[in-house]
N, C-alpha and C positions, 0 to 999 in steps of 0.2 A: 619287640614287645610293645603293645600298647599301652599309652599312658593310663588311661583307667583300668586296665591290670596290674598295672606293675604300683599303682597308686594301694590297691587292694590289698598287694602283699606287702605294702610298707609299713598299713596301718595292724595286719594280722598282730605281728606279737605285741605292739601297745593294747590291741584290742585284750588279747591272754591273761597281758598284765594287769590292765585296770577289772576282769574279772578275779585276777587273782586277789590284789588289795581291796576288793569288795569283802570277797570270803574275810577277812580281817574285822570288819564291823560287827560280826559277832562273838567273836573271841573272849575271853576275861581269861585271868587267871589270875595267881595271886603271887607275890614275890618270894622268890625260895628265902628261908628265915638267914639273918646277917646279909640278904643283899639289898641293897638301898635302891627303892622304886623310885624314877624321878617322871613330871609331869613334861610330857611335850619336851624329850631328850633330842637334843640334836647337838649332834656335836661336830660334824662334817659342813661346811658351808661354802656356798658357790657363789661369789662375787657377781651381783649385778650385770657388772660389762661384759664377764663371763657367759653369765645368762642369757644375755642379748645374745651375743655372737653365737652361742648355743643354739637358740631360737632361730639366730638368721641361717644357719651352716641349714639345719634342719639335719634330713636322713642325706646319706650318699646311697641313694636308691641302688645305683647300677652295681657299686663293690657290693653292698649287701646281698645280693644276689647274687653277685658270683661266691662270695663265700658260706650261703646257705648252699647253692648247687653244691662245691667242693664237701661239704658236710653231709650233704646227701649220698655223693660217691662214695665216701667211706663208710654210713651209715648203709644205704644199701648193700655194698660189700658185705658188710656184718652181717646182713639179713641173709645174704644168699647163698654164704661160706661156712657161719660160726654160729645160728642163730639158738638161742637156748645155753653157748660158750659162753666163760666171761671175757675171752678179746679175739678177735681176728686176726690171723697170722697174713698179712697184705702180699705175701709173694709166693707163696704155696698155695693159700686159696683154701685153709683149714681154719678149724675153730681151738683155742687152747683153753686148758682153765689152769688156772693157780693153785691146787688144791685135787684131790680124787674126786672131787664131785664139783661142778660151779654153783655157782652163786651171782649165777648175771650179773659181774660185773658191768659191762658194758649196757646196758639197758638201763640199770638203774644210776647208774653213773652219767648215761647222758640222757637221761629223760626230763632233766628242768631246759635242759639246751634244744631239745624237741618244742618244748610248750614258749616257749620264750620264743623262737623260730617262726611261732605259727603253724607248726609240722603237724596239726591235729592228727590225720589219719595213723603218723606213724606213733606219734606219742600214745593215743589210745593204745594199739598194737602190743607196743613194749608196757604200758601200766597193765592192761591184762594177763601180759605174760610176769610179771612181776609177781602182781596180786593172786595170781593161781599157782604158778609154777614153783615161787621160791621159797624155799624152807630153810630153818637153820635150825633146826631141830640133825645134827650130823656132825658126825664122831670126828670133826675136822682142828687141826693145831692150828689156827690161822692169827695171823699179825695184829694183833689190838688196833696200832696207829692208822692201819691201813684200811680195815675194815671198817673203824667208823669213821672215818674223813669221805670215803669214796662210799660205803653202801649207809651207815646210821646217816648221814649230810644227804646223801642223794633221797633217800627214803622221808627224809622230813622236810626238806625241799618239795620234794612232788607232791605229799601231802597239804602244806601249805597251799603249793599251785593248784589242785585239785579239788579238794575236800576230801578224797578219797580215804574213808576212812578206814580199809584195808591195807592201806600202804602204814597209817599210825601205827595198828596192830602189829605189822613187822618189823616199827623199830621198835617198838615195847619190848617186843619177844627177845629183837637184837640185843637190846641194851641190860635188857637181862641177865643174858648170857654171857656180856662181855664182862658184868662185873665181878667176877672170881681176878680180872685180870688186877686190880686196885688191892688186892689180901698179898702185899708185902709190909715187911717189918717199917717202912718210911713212907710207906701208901703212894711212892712213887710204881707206876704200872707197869708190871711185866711184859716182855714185850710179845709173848705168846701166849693166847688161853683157849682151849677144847670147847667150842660152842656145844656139845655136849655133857661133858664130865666136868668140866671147869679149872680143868687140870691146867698150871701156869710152867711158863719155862721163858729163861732168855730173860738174864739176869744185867747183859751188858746194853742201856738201852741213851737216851739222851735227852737234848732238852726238847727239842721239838716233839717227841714220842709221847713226853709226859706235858708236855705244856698246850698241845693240839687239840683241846677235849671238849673245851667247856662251850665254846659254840653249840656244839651237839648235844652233849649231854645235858647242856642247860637249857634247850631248848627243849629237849625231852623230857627236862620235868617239869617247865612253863605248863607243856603241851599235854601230857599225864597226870600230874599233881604227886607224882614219885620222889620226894625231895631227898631220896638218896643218889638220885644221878647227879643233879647239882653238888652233892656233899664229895663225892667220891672223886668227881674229877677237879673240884676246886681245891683239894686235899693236895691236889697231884701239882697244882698248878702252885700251891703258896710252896709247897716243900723244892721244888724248883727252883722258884725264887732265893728261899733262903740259901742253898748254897752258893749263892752267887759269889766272888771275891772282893775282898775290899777293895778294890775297884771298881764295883756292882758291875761286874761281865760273867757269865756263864762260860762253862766248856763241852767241850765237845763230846764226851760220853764218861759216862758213870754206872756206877753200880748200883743196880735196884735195893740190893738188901742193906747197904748200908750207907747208901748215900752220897758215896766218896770219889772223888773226879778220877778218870783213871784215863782221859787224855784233857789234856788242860789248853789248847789250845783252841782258840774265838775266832771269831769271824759271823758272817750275815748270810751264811748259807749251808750246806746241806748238814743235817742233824740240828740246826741249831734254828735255822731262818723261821719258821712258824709259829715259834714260841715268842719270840717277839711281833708277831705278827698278833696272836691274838688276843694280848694284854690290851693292843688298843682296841683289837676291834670287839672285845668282852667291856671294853668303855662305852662303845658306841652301841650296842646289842642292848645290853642290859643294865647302863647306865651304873655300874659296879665300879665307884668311887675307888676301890683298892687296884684295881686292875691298874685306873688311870696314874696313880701314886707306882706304881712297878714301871712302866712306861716310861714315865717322867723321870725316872732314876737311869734307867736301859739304856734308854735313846742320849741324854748324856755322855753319859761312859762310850756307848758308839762314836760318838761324833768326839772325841776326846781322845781318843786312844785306836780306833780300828780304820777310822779317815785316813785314806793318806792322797796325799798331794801330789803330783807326777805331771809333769811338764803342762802345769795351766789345767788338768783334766783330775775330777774326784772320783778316785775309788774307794772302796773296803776291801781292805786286807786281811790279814790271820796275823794274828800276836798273840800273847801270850796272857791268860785271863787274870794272870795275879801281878805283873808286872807293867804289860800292856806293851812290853819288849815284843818288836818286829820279829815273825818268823817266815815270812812268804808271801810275796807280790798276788797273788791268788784270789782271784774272782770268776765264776760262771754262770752257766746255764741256769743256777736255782739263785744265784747271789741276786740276779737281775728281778727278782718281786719288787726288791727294795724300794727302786724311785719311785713305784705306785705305792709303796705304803707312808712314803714319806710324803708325796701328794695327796693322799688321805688325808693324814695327821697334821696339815698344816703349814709343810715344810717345800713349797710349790721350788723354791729359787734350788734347793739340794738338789730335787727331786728331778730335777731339769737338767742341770750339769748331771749326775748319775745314769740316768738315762742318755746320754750325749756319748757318757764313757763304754754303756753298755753296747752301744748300736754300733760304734767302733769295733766292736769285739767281734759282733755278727760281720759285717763288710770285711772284715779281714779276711774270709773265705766264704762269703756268702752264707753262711749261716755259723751260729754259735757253737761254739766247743764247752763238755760236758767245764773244764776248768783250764783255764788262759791265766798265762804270764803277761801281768799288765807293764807291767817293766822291759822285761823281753820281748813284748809285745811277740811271743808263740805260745803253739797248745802245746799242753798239757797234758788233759784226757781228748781222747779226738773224739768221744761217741757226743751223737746230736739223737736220744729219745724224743723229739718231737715236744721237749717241753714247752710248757705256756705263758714266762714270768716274765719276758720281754713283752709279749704282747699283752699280758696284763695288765705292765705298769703303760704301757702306749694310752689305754683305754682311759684308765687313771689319769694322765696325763691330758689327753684331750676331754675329757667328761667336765674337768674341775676347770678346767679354761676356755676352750671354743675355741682352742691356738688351731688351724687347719694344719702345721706343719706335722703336728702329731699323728695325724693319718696320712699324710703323705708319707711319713717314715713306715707307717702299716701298711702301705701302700707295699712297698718294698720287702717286709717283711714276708705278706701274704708271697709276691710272687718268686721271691725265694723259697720257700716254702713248699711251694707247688713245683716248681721246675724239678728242686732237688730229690722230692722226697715221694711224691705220687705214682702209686702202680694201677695197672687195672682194674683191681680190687678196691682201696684203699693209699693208706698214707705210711711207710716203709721207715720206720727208725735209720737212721746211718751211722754206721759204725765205725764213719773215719769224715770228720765234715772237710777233709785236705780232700782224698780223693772219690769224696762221695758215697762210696761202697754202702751199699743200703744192707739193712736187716731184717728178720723176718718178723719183725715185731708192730705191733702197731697198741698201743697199753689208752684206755679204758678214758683216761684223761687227756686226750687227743680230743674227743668229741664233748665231754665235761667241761674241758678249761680251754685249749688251745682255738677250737673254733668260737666258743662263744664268746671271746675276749675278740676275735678278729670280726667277729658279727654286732656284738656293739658298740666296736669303733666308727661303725659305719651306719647302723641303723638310728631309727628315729631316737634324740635322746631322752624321751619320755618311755622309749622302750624298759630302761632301768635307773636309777635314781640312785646315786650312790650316796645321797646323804637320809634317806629313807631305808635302803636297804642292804643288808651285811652279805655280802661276799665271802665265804668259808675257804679255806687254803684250797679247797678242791671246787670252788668255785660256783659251789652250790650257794643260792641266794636266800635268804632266812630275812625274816621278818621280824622285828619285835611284836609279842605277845600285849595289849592292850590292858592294863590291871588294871581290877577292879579298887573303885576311889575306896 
């Protein structure tokens, strides 16, 4: 590859970006009422000698490349197997949808990872098939949590990227329709609503279901001037909070109608991990003094009670949320966001050891287990979905420092990654990461979160700014909205 080609696709997605934080200069809005506007917010900060080393690493032109090709493989794959599906089935060579009808998951889920890429030809592609093709106007029972992290995130995402004010129109329409889901008796969200009839079900839901909102939703009514999105999911979020225990820890699932835990045990991962996750970054977004005051309680109690200590190496465990009493060595696949959020938030020396304990987990068989016995040092669950939260805190990790050893550990991850899990098509879920056995799966946030996490570890890092711009659990990149003085 020639240098001045491969110089041209280095600077493509900076080039993307700085058109996209252009579109931001004409922006205004006005601050949803009870949320506190603050001037020139920044609350993420990158240490000078950080910066330099930043500056000096630059892009790793040649991994960037190989992990836009890899993204293209599976992307192409989608196009030529599943196209108009919401995922690609990588070993049959079919399209699936979640639902009687889809709703491009996969398009509009990874269409900010297209524009960020550089991938102009295909991202137009999928934004026109977005913008024309998808309706939610359809008599479908579909997952609240799920639907606005991957379709309301990706939709207001690409609108930001874009301008495209077709794509706003369909979260308007979205977020419409999801709100039937918020009409329970404690305004905690049902975890099923009829994008049609409005009809709610699924009563047994958690903290992450209800706490995963206000990214989106609040960006929705920055973005509309609708200040029932902002009301309805920050509803969601304080009544979360409040059941927390006198311990201030959260449990693992409850009852939408009344409120009431009905499994009680904590931990920093699945049902639980994203709700702590977006107390800070609803601090960094929106500058939402209450959020930061939850956070600062959270993060305590974590580091107090669910740390635990294990031959010189830190992990999070599961205990017990009213007592903080051990109930299980237990850490995985979705436990691993943490060291990036705790490299977010200020906490670089945790964030470091955590990540140290998490990459352990993956080298034990070359890639991670859905949940590992950090004690026993065995799995647990053996499926490996192809998630993203190791590579996301790597990214995290090396953004906020310049360390090079953090993409050398990407390094390894990418090419595990590839050996174990890549088919002709696409990129193949494993159903047992001991003996590899791959699945027919390949889900919507492979091309959303897991490449784009392994693509700006490597590219320019002007490519994205992590203390300018917010990161959603689904890894769609949001901006703050500019208010009017």
């Amino acid at each position: 590859m020639s240098t001045p080609r491969n110089r041209i696709r280095r600077q493509s997605a900076v080039i993307a970006f700085a058109a996209w934080t252009a579109l931001f200069a004409g922006c205004a809005s006005t601050a949803p009422p009870g949320q506190t506007a603050v001037a020139d917010h920044a609350v993420v900060h990158i240490a000078p000698e950080a910066q330099r080393r930043l500056d000096a690493n630059g892009a790793d032109a040649a991994m960037a490349e190989r992990v836009k090709a890899e993204f293209l493989h599976a992307w192409r794959g989608y196009r030529q197997y599943a196209w108009e599906r919401d995922a690609l089935k990588p070993l049959s060579n079919t399209g699936s949808d979640w639902y009687a009808q889809s709703l491009l998951m996969t398009p509009v889920d990874a269409l900010d990872t297209l524009l960020i890429m550089g991938l102009t030809e295909e991202a137009d592609a999928a934004r026109e098939l977005i913008a024309t093709q998808l309706s939610f106007d359809r008599d479908l029972d579909v997952k609240h949590f799920e639907i606005v992290i991957r379709l309301l995130g990706g939709l207001l995402s690409g609108y930001q990227m874009t301008g495209d004010a077709r794509l706003l129109a369909l979260a308007d329409d979205l977020g419409t329709r999801l709100l039937p889901a918020f009409d329970s008796p404690t305004g905690l969200p049902w975890v099923n609503v009829n994008l049609r009839t409005g009809a709610v079900s699924g009563a047994e839901s958690n903290p992450a279901e209800s706490g995963t909102l206000l990214l989106e939703y609040g960006t929705l009514a920055r973005l509309t001037g609708k200040q029932v999105y902002w009301d309805k999911a920050w509803r969601a979020l304080e009544a979360t909070y409040a059941m927390r225990s006198p311990i201030d820890l959260v449990g693992e699932r409850f009852d939408v109608e009344t409120g009431r835990w009905t499994q009680t045990r904590t931990h920093v991962g699945a049902r639980i991990d994203s709700y702590y996750e977006y107390l800070w970054k609803c601090w960094q977004l929106f500058a939402e003094p209450r959020c930061k005051a939850m956070w600062d309680t959270h993060i305590a109690a974590i580091h107090a009670h669910v740390a635990d200590e294990v031959d010189g190496a830190l992990w999070y465990g599961h205990v017990d949320m009213t007592t903080g009493a051990r109930i299980a060595p237990r850490f995985g696949a979705l436990d691993a966001f943490f060291p990036g959020l705790l490299a977010v938030s200020g906490d670089p020396d945790r964030a470091a050891r955590l990540q140290r304990s998490a990459f352990s987990m993956w080298q034990a068989h070359g890639i991670e287990p859905e949940v590992w016995d950090y004690r026993a040092r065995a799995v647990v669950s053996p499926g490996y979905p192809l998630r993203p939260e190791i590579v996301e805190s790597t990214w995290y990790l090396y953004r906020l420092s310049g360390d090079t050893a953090w993409r050398d550990m990407g390094r390894t991850l990418l090419e595990d990654f590839v050996r174990h899990t890549r088919t002709d098509s696409g990129f193949a879920a494993l159903a047992d990461v001991v003996t590899k056995e791959q699945k027919d799966e390949m889900e919507s946030f492979v091309l959303a979160e897991t490449f784009k996490y392994f693509y700006l570890l490597y590219a320019d890092p002007a490519t994205l700014d992590p203390a300018t711009t917010v990161l959603t659990t689904e890894a769609h990149p949001l901006r703050a909205i500019p208010l009017r003085p």
